[in-house]
C-alpha positions as CSV (number, residue, x, y, z in Angstrom):
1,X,-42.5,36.8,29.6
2,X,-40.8,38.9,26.9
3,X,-37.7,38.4,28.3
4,X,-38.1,34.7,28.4
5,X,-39.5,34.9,24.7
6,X,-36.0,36.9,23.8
7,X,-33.9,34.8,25.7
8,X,-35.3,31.5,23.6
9,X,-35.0,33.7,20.3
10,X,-31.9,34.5,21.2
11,X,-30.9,30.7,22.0
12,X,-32.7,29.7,18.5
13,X,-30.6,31.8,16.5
14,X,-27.3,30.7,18.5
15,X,-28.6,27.3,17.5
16,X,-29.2,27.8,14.2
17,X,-25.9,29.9,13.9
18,X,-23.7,27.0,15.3
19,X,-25.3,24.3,13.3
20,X,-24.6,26.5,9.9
21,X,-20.7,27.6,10.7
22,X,-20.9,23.7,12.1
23,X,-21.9,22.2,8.6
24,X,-19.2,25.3,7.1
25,X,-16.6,23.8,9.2
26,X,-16.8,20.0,8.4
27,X,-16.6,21.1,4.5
28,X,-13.6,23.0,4.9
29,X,-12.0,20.4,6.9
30,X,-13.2,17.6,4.4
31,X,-11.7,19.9,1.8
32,X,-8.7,19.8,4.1
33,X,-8.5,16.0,4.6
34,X,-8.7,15.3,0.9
35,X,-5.8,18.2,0.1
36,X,-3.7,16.1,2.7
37,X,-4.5,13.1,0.8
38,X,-3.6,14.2,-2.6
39,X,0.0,15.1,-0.9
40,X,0.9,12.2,0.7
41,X,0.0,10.8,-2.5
42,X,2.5,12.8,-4.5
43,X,5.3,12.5,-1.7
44,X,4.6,8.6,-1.6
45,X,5.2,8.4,-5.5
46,X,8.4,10.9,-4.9
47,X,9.8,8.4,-2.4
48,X,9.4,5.4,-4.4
49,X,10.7,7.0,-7.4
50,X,13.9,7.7,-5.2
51,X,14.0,4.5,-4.0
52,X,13.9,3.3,-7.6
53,X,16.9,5.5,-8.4
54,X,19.2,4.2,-5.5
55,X,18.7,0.8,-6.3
56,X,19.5,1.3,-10.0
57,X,22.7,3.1,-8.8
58,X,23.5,1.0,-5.9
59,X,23.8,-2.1,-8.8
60,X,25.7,-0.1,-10.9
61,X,27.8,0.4,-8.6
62,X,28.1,-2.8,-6.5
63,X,29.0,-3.6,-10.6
64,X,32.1,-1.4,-10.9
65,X,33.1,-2.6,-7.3
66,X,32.9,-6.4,-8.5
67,X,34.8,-5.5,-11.4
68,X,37.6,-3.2,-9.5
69,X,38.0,-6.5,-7.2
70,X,38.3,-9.0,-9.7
71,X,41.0,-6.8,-11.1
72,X,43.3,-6.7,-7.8
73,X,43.3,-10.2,-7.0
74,X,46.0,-10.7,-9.1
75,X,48.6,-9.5,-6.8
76,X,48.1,-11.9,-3.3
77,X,51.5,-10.4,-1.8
78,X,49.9,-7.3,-0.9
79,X,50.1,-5.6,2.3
80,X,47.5,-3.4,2.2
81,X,44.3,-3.9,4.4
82,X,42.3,-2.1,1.9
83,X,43.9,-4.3,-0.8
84,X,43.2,-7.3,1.1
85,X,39.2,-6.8,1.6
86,X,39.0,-6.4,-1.7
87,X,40.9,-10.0,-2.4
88,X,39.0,-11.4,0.1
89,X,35.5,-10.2,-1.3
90,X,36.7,-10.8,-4.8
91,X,37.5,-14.6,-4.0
92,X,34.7,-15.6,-2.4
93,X,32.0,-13.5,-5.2
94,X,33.9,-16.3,-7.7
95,X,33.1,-18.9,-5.1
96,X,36.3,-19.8,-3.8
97,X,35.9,-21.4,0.0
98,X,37.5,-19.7,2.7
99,X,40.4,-21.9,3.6
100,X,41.6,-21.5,-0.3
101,X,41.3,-17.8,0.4
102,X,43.4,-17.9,3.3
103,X,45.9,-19.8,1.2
104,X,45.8,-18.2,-1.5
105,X,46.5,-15.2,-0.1
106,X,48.4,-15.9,3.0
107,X,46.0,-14.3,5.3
108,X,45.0,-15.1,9.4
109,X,41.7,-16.7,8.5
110,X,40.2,-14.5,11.5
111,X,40.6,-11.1,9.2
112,X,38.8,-13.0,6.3
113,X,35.7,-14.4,8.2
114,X,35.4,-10.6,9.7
115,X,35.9,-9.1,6.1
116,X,33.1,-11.4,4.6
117,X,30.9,-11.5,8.2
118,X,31.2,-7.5,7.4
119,X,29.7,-7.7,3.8
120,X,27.1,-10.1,4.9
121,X,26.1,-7.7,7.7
122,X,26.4,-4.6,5.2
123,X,24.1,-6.1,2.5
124,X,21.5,-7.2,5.5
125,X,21.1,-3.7,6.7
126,X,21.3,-2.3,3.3
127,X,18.1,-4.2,2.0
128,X,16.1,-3.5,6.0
129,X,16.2,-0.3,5.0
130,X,15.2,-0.6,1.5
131,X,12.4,-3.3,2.7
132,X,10.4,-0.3,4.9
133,X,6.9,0.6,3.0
134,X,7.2,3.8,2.1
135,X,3.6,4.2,2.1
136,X,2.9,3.4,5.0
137,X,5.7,5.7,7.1
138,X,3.5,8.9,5.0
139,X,0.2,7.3,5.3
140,X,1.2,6.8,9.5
141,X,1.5,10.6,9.0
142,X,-1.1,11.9,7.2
C-alpha cells in the first residue's frame, strides 16, 4: 500500500511538473512566434523599400536609354547590330510602324520584328517579377 501511495505521489508531481514546464513552454514559444513576426515585418518593409528603389532607377534609366536612342537614329546607314536595335527601338517608341522602319533604315524586316518581339518579351518578364507580393513569399516563410 505505501508503495502504491508513492507511486501515485510520484505520478502527481510528474503531472503537475509537466503541466507547469508545459504552460513555461507555450509562453516561450508564443514569445517566439511574435519575435518571428516582428521580423518578417521588418524584412517585408526592407523588400518593398528595395523594390521602390529599383523601379525609380529602372525609369531613370529606361529614360537615359530613350534619350541615347533618339540621339542615334539620325544616322540609318549604320552597320552595327547594336546601332541598329537601338534605331529600331527608337522608331517605333515615336510610333513609327514597322514597314517605315524597315524603310527607313534599310533593314530585313525579320531582324526588326525580333528586335521589338525582344523588348516586348523583356518588359513582360521585367514587370512578372516586379508583380510577385513580397509579403506573401516572407509571410509563406514565417
Amino acid at each position: 500500500m505505501l508503495y502504491f501511495l508513492l507511486v501515485v505521489g510520484l505520478a502527481m508531481s510528474a503531472g503537475i511538473y509537466c503541466r507547469y514546464a508545459c504552460k513555461g513552454f507555450n509562453a516561450r514559444i508564443q514569445g517566439l512566434e511574435r519575435d518571428l513576426h516582428c521580423i518578417s515585418d521588418v524584412v517585408t518593409q526592407m523588400a518593398e523599400a528595395q523594390i521602390k528603389t529599383f523601379e525609380k532607377h529602372s525609369a531613370s534609366l529606361e529614360g537615359l536609354e530613350e534619350r541615347i536612342m533618339e540621339l542615334s537614329v539620325s544616322s540609318p546607314d549604320s552597320s552595327s547590330p547594336l546601332e541598329r536595335r537601338h534605331q529600331v527601338l527608337a522608331l517605333a517608341r515615336q510610333g513609327v510602324a514597322l514597314e517605315d522602319i524597315v524603310k527607313h533604315l534599310k533593314a530585313p524586316v525579320g531582324e526588326a520584328e525580333v528586335i521589338l518581339n525582344l523588348q516586348k518579351y523583356m518588359r513582360a518578364e521585367n514587370a512578372r517579377s516586379l508583380a510577385v507580393p513580397v509579403q506573401r513569399q516572407v509571410r509563406h516563410h514565417a
